[in-house]
Biotite code that builds the C-alpha atoms (Angstrom):
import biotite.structure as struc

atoms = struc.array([
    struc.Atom([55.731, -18.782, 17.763], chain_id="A", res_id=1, res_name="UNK", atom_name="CA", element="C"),
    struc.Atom([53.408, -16.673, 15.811], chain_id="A", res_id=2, res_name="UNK", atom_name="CA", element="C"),
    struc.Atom([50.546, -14.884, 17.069], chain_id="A", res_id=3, res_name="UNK", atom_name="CA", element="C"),
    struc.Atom([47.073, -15.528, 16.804], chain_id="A", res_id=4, res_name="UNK", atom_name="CA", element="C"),
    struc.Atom([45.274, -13.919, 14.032], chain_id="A", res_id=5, res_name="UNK", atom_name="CA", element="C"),
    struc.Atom([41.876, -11.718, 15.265], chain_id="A", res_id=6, res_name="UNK", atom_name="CA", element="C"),
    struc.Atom([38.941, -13.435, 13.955], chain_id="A", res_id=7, res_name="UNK", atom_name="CA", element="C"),
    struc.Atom([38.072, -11.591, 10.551], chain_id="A", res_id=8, res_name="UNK", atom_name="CA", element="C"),
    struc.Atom([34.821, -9.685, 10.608], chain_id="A", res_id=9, res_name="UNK", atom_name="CA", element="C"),
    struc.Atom([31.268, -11.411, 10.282], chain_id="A", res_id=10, res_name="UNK", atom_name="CA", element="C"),
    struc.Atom([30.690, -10.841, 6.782], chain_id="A", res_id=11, res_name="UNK", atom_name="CA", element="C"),
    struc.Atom([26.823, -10.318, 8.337], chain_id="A", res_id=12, res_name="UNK", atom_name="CA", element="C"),
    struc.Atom([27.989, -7.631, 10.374], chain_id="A", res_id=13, res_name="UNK", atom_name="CA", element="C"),
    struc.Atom([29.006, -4.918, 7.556], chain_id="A", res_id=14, res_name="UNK", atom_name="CA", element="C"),
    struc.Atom([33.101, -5.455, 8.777], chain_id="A", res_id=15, res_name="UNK", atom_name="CA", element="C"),
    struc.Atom([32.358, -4.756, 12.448], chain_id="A", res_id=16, res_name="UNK", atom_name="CA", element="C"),
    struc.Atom([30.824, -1.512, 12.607], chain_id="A", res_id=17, res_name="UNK", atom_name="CA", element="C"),
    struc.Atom([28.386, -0.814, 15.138], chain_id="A", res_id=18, res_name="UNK", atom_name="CA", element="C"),
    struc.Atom([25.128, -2.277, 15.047], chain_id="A", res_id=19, res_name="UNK", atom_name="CA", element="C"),
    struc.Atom([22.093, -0.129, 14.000], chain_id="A", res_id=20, res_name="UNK", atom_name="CA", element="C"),
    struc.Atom([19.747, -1.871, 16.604], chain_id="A", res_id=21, res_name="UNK", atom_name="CA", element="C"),
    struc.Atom([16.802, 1.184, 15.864], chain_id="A", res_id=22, res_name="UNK", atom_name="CA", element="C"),
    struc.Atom([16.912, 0.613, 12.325], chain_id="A", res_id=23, res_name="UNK", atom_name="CA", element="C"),
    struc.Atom([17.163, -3.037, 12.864], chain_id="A", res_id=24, res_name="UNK", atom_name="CA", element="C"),
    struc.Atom([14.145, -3.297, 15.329], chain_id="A", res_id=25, res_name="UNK", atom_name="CA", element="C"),
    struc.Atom([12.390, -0.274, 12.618], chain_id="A", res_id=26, res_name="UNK", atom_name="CA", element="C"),
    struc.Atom([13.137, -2.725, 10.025], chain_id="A", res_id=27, res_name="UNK", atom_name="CA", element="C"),
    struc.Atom([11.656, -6.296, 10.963], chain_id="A", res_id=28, res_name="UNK", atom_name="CA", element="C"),
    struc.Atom([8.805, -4.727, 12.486], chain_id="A", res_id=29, res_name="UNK", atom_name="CA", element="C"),
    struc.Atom([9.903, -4.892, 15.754], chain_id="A", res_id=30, res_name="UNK", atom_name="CA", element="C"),
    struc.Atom([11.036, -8.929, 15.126], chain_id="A", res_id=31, res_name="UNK", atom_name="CA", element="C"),
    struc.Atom([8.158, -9.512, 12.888], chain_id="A", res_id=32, res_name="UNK", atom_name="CA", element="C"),
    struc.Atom([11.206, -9.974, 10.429], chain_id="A", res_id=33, res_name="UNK", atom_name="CA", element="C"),
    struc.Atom([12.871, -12.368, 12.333], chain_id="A", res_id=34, res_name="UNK", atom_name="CA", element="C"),
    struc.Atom([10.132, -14.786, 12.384], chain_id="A", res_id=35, res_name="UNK", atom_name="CA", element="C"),
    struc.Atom([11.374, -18.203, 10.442], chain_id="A", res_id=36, res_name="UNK", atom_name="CA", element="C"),
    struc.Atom([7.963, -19.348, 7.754], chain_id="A", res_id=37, res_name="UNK", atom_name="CA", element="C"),
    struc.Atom([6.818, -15.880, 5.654], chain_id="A", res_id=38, res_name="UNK", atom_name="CA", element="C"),
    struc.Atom([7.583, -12.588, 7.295], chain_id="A", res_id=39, res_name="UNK", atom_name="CA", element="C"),
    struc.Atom([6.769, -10.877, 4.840], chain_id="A", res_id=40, res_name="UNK", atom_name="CA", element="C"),
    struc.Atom([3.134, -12.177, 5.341], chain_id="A", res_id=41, res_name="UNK", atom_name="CA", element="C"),
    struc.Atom([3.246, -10.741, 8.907], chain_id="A", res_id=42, res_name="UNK", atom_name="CA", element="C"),
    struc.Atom([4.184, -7.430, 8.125], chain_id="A", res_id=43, res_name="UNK", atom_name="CA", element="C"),
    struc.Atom([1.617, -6.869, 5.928], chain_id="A", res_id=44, res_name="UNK", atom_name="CA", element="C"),
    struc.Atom([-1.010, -7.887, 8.823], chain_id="A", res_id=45, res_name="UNK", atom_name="CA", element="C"),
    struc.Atom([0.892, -5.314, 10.761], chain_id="A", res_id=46, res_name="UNK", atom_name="CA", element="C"),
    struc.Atom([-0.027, -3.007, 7.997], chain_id="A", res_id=47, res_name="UNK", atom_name="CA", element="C"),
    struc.Atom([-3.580, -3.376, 8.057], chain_id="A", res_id=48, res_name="UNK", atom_name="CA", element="C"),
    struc.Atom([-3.307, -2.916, 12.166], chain_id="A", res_id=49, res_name="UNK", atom_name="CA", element="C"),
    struc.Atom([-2.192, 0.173, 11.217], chain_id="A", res_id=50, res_name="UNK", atom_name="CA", element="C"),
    struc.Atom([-4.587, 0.970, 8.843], chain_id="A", res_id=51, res_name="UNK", atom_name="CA", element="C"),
    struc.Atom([-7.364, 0.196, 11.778], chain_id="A", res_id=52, res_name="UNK", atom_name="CA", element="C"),
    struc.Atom([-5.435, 2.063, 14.395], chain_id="A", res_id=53, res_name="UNK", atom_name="CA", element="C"),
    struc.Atom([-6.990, 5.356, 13.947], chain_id="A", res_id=54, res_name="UNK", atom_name="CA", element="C"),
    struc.Atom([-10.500, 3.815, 13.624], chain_id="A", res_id=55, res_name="UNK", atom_name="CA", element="C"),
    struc.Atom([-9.959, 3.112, 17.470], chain_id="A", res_id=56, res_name="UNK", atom_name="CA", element="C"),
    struc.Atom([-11.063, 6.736, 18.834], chain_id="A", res_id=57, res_name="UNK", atom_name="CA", element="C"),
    struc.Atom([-14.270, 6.282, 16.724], chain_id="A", res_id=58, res_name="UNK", atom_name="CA", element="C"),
    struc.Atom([-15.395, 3.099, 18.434], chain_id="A", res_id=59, res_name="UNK", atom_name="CA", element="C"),
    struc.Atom([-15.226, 4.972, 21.502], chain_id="A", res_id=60, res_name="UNK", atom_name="CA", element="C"),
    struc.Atom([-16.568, 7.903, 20.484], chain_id="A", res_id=61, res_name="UNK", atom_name="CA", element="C"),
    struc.Atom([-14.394, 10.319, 20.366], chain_id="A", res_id=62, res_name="UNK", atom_name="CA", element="C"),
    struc.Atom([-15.058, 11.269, 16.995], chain_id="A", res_id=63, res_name="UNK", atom_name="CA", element="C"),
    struc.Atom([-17.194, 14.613, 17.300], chain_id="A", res_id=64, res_name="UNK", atom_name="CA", element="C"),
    struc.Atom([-14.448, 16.054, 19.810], chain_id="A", res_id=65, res_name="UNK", atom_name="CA", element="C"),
    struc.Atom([-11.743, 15.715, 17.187], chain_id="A", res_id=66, res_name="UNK", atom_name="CA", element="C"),
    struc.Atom([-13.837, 16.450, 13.643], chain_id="A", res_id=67, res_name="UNK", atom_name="CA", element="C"),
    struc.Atom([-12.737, 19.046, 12.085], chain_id="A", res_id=68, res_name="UNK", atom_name="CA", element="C"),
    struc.Atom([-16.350, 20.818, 11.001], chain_id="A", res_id=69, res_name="UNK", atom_name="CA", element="C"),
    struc.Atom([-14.348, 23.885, 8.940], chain_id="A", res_id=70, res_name="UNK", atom_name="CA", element="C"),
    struc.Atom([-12.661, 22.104, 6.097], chain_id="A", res_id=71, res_name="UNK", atom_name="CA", element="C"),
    struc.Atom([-15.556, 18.684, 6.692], chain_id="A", res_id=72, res_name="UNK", atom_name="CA", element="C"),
    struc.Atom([-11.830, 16.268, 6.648], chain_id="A", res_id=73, res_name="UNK", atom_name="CA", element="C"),
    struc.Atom([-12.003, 13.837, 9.226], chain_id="A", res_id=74, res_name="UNK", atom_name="CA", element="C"),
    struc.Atom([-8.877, 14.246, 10.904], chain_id="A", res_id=75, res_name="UNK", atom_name="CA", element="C"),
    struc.Atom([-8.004, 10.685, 11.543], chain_id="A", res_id=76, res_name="UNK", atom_name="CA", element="C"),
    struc.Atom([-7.747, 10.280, 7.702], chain_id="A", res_id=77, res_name="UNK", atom_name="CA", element="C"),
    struc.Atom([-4.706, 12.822, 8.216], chain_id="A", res_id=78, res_name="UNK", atom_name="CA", element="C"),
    struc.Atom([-3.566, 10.648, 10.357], chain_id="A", res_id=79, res_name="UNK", atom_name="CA", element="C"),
    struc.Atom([-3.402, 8.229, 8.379], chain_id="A", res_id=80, res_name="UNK", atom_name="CA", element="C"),
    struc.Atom([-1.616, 10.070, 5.387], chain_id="A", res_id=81, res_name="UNK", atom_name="CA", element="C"),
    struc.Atom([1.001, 10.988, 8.122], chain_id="A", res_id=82, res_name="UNK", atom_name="CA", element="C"),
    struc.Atom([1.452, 7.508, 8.553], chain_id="A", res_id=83, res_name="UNK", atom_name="CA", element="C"),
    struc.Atom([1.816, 6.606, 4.960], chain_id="A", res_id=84, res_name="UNK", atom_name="CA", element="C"),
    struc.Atom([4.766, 9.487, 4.647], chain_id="A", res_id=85, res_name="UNK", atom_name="CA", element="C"),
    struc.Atom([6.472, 8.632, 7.642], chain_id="A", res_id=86, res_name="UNK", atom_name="CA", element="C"),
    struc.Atom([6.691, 4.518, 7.084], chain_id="A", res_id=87, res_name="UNK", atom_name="CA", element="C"),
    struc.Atom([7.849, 5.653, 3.487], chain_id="A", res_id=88, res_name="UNK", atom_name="CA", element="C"),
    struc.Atom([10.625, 8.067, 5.085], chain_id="A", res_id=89, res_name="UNK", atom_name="CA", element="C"),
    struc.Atom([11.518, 5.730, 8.053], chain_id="A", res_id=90, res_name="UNK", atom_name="CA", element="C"),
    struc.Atom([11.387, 2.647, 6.269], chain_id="A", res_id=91, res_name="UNK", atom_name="CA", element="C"),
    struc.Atom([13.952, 3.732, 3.014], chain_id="A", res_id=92, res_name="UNK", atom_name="CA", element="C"),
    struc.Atom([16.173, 4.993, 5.666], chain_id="A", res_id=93, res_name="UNK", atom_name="CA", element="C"),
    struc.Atom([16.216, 1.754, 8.107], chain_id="A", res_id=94, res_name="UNK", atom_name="CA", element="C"),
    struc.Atom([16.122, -0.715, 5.342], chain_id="A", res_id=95, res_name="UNK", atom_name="CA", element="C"),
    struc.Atom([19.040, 0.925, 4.062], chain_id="A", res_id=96, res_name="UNK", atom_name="CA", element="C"),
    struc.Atom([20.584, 0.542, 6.998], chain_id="A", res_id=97, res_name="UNK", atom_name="CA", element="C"),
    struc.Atom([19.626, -2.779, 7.729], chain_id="A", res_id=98, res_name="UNK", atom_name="CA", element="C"),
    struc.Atom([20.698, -4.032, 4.644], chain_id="A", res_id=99, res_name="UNK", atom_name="CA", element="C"),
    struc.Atom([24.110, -2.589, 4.973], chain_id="A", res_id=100, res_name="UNK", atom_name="CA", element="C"),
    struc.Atom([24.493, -4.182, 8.082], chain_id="A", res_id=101, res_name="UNK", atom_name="CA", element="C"),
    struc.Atom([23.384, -8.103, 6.837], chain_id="A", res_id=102, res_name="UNK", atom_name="CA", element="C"),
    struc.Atom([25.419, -7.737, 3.670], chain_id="A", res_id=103, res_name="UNK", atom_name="CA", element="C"),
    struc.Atom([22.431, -8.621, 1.014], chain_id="A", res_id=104, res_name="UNK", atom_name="CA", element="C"),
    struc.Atom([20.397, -6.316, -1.214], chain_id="A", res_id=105, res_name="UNK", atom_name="CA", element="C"),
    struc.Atom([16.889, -6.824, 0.026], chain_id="A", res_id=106, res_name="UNK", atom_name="CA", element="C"),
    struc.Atom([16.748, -8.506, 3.537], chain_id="A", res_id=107, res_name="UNK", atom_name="CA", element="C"),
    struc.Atom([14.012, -11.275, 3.827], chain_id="A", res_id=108, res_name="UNK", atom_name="CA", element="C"),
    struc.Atom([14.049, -10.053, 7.717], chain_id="A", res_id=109, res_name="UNK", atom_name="CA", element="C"),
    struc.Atom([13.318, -6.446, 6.666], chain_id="A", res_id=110, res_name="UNK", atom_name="CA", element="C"),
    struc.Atom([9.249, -6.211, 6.479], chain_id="A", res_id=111, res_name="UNK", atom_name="CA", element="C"),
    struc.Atom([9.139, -2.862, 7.118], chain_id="A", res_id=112, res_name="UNK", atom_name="CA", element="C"),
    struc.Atom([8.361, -2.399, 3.028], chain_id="A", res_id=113, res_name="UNK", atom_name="CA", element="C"),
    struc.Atom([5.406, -4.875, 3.177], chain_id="A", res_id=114, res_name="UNK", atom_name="CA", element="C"),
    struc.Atom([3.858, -3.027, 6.670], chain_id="A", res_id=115, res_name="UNK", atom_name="CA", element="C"),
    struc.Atom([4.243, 0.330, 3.995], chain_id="A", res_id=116, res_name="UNK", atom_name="CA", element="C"),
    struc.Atom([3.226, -1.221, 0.628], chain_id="A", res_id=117, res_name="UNK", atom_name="CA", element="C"),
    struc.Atom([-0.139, -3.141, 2.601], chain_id="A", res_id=118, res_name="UNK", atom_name="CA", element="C"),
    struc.Atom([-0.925, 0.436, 4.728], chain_id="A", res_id=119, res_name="UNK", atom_name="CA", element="C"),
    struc.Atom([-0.827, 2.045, 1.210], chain_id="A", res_id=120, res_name="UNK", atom_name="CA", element="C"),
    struc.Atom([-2.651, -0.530, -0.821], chain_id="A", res_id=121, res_name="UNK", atom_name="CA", element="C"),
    struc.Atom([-5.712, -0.089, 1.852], chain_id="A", res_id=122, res_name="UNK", atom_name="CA", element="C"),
    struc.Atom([-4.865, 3.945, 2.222], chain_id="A", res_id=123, res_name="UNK", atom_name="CA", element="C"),
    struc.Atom([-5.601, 4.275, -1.481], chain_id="A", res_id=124, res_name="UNK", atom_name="CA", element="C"),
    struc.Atom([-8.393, 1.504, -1.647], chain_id="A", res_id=125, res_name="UNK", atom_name="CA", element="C"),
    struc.Atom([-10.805, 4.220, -0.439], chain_id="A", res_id=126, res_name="UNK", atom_name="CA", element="C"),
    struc.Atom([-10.118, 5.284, 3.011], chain_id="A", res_id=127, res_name="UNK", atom_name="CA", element="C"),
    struc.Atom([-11.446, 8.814, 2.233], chain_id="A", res_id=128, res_name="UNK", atom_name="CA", element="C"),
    struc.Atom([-14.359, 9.456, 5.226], chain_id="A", res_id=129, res_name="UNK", atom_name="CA", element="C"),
    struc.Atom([-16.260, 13.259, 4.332], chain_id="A", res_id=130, res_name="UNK", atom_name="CA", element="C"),
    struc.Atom([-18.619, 13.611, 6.989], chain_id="A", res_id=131, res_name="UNK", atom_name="CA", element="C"),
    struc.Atom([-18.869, 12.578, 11.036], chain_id="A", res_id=132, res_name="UNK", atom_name="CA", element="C"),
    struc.Atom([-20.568, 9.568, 12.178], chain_id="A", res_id=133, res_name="UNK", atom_name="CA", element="C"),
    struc.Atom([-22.241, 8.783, 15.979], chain_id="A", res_id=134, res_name="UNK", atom_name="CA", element="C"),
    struc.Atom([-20.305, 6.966, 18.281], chain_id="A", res_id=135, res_name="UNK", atom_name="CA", element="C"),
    struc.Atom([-20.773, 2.932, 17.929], chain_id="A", res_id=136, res_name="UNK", atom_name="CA", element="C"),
    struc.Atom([-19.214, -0.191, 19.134], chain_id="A", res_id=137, res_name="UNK", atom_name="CA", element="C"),
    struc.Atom([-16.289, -2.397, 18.105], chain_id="A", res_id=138, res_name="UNK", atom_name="CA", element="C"),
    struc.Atom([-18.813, -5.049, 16.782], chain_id="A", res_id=139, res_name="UNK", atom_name="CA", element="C"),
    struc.Atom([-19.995, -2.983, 14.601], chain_id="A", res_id=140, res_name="UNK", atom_name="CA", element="C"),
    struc.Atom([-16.722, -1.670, 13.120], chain_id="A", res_id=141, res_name="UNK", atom_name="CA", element="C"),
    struc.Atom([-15.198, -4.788, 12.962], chain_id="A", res_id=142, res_name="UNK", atom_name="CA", element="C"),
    struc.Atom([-19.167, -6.633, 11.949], chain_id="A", res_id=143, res_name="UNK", atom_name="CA", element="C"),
    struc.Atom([-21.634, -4.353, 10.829], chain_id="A", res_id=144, res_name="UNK", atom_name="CA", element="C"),
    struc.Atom([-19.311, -1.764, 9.271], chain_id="A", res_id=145, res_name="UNK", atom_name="CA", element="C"),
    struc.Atom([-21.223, 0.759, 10.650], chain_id="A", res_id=146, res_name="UNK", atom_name="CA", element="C"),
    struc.Atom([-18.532, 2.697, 12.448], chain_id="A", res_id=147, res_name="UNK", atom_name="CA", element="C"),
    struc.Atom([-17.600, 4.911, 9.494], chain_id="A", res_id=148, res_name="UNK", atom_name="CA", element="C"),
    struc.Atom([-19.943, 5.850, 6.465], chain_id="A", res_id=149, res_name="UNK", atom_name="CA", element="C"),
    struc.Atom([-18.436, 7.553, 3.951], chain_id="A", res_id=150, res_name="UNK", atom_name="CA", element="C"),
    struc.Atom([-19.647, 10.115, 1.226], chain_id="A", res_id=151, res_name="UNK", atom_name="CA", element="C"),
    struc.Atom([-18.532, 11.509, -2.529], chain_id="A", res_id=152, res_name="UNK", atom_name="CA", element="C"),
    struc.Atom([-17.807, 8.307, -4.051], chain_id="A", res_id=153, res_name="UNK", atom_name="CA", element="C"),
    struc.Atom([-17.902, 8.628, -7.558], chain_id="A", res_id=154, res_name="UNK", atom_name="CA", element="C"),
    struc.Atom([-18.917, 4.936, -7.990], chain_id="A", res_id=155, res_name="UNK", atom_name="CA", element="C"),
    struc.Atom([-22.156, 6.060, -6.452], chain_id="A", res_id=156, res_name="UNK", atom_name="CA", element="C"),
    struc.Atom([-21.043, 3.761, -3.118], chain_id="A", res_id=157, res_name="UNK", atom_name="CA", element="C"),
    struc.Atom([-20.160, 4.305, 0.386], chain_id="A", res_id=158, res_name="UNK", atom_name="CA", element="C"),
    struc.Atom([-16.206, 5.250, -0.625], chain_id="A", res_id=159, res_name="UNK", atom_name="CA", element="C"),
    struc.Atom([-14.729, 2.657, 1.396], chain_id="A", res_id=160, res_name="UNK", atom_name="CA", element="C"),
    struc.Atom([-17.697, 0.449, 1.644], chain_id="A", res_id=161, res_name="UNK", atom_name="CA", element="C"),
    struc.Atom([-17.741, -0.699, 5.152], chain_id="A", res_id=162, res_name="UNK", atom_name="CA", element="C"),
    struc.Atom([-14.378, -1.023, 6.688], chain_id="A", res_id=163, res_name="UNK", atom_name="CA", element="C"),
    struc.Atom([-15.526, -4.600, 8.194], chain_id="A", res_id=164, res_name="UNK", atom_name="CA", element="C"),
    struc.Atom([-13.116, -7.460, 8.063], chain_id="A", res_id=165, res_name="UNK", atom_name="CA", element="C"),
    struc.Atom([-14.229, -9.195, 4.086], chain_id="A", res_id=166, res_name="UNK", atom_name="CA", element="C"),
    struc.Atom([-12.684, -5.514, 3.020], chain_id="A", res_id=167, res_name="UNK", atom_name="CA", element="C"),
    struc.Atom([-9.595, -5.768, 5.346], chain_id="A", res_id=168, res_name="UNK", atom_name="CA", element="C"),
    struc.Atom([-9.058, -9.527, 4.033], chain_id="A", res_id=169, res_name="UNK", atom_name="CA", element="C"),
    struc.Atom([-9.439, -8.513, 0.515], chain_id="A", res_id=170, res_name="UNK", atom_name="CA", element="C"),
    struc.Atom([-6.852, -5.386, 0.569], chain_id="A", res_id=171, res_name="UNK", atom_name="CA", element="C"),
    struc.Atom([-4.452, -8.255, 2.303], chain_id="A", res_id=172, res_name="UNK", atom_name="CA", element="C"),
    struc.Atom([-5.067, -10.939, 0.048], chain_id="A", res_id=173, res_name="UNK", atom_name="CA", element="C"),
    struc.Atom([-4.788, -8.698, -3.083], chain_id="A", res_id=174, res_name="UNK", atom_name="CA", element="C"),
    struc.Atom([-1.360, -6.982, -1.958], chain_id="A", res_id=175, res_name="UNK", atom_name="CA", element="C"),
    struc.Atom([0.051, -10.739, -1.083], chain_id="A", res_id=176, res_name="UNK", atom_name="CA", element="C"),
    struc.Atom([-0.615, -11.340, -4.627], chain_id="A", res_id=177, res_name="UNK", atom_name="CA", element="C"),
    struc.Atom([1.068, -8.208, -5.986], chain_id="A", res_id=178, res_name="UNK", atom_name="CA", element="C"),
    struc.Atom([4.015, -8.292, -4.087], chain_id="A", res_id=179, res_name="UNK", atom_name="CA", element="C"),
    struc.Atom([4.686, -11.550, -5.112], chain_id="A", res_id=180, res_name="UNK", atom_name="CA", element="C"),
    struc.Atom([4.063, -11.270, -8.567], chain_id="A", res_id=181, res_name="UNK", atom_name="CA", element="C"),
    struc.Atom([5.404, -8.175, -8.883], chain_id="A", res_id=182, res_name="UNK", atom_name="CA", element="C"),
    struc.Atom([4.061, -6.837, -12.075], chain_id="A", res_id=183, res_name="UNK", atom_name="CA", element="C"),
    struc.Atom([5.247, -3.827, -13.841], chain_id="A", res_id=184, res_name="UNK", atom_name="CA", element="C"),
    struc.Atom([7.408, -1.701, -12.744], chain_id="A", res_id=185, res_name="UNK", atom_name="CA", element="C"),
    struc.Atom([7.654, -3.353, -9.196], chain_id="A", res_id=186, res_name="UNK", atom_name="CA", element="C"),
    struc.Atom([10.294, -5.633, -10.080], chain_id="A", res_id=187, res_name="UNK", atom_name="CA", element="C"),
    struc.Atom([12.397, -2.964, -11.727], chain_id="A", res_id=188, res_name="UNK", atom_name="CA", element="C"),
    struc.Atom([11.735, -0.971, -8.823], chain_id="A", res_id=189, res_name="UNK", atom_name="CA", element="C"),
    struc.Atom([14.139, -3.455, -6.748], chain_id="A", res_id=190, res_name="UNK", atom_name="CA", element="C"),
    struc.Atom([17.123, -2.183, -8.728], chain_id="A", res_id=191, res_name="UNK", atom_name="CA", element="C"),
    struc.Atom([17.054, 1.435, -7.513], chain_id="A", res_id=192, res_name="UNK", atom_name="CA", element="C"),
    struc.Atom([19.531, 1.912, -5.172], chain_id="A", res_id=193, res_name="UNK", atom_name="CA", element="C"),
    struc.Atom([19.509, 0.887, -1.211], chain_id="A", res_id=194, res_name="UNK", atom_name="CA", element="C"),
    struc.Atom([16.106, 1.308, 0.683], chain_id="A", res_id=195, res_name="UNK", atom_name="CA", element="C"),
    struc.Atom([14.227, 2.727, -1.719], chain_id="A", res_id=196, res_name="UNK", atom_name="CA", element="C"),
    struc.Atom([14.499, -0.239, -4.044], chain_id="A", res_id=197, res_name="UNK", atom_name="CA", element="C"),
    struc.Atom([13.292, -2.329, -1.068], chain_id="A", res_id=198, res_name="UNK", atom_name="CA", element="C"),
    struc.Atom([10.762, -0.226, -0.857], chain_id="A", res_id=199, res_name="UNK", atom_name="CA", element="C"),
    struc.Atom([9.314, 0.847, -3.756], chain_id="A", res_id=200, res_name="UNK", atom_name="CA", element="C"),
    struc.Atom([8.455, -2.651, -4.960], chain_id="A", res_id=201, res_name="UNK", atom_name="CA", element="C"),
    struc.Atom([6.056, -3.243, -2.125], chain_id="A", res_id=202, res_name="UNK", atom_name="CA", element="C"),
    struc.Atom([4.423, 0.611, -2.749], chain_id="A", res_id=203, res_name="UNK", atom_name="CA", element="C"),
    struc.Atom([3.782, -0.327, -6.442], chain_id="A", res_id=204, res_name="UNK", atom_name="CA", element="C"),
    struc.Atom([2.128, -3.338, -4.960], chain_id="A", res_id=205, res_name="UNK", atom_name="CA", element="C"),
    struc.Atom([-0.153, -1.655, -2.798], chain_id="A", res_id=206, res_name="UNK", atom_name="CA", element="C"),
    struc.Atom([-0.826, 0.741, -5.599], chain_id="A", res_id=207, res_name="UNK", atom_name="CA", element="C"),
    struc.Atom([-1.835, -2.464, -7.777], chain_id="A", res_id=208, res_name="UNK", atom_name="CA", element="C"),
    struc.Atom([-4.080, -3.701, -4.958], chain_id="A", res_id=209, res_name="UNK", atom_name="CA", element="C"),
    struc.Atom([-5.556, -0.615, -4.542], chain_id="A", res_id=210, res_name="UNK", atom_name="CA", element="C"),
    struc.Atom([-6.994, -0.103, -8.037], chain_id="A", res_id=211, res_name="UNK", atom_name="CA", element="C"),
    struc.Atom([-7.789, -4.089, -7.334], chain_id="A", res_id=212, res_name="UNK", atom_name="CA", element="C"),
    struc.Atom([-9.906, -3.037, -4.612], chain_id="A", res_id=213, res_name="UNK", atom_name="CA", element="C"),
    struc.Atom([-11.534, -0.347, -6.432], chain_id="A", res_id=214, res_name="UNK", atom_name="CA", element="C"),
    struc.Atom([-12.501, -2.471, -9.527], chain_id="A", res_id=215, res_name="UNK", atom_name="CA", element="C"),
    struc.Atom([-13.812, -4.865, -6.926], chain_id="A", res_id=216, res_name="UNK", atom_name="CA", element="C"),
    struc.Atom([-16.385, -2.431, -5.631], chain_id="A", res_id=217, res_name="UNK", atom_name="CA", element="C"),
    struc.Atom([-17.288, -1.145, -8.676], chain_id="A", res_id=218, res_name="UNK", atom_name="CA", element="C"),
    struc.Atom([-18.222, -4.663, -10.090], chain_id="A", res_id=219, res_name="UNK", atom_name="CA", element="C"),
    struc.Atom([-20.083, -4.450, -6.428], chain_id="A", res_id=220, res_name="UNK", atom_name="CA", element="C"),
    struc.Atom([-18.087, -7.462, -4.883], chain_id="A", res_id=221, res_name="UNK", atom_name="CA", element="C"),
])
């Protein structure tokens, strides 16, 4: 009588090695990726939540305790830039490895490139604040846009206009459009190698929607 063969490996599971569950979790967004109608869509909203987050100390006030008044940067615009490097880092390494492990080139349940690309496209769009504000309210940040004026643009305009929701909707809408079109070079930029062709697609597209956003303001939409 012969013996049972052992079941062969899930051809999902990258032949049975251990599963990455950090860079998995990293990688959908923490199950953003896993939900069924257009993840990608949701990790890009989870991009421009993270392009508000560091707004959230200014609506309550803690802006004046944190500016920095020696080099006139506001510090939460470092912030920011931090977060811009480390998504890029973390998200070429765990979509790498998420890939990998599900067997397929570029993942539809790995958003973490669209949370990067839509984070860059409204980094770049003009989130450049130059001078400290007083303390406000979260209707006017989210309303008014009065939470944040900003200085030096060389439109002649408030450099990211007022970060109210018509400029949040606008960086999200014209990113959705570039990463699915994927003009020049973003869809060559899916045949570099691993994560950072998974990546760098989605940064050219935030790149695109950033200039978008900028033409936009200087037509004074």
């Amino acid at each position: 009588m012969s013996q049972p063969t052992p079941n062969p490996p899930n051809a999902t599971t990258s032949s049975g090695k251990r599963k990455p569950r950090v860079s998995l979790a990293i990688a959908t967004a923490f199950g953003l990726g896993y939900i069924p109608k257009a993840p990608g869509t949701f990790g890009s909203l989870a991009g421009v939540v993270l392009a508000v987050f560091p707004l959230w100390p200014k609506v309550l006030g803690a802006e004046m305790i944190f500016f920095d008044r020696q080099t006139y940067w506001d510090p939460f615009v470092r912030l920011q830039i931090a977060l811009t490097i480390g998504l890029a880092f973390v998200g070429v390494i765990t979509a790498h490895r998420a890939a990998e492990w599900w067997n397929a080139k570029d993942p539809q349940r790995v958003v973490i490139d669209e949370v990067s690309g839509q984070h860059l496209a409204l980094l770049l769009g003009g989130f450049w604040p130059r001078r400290p504000v007083p303390p406000t309210n979260l209707w006017n940040l989210l309303h008014l846009g009065h939470a944040v004026r900003w200085a030096g643009h060389p439109l002649g305009a408030d450099l990211w206009g007022s970060p109210n929701w018509k400029y949040l909707l606008l960086g999200f809408i014209l990113f959705r459009v570039f990463d699915i079109w994927k003009p020049f070079p973003a869809r060559q930029a899916e045949s570099l190698p691993g994560g950072l062709g998974i990546m760098a697609d989605d940064w050219i597209a935030g790149i695109y929607a950033a200039i978008g956003l900028w033409a936009l303001r200087a037509f004074g939409l």
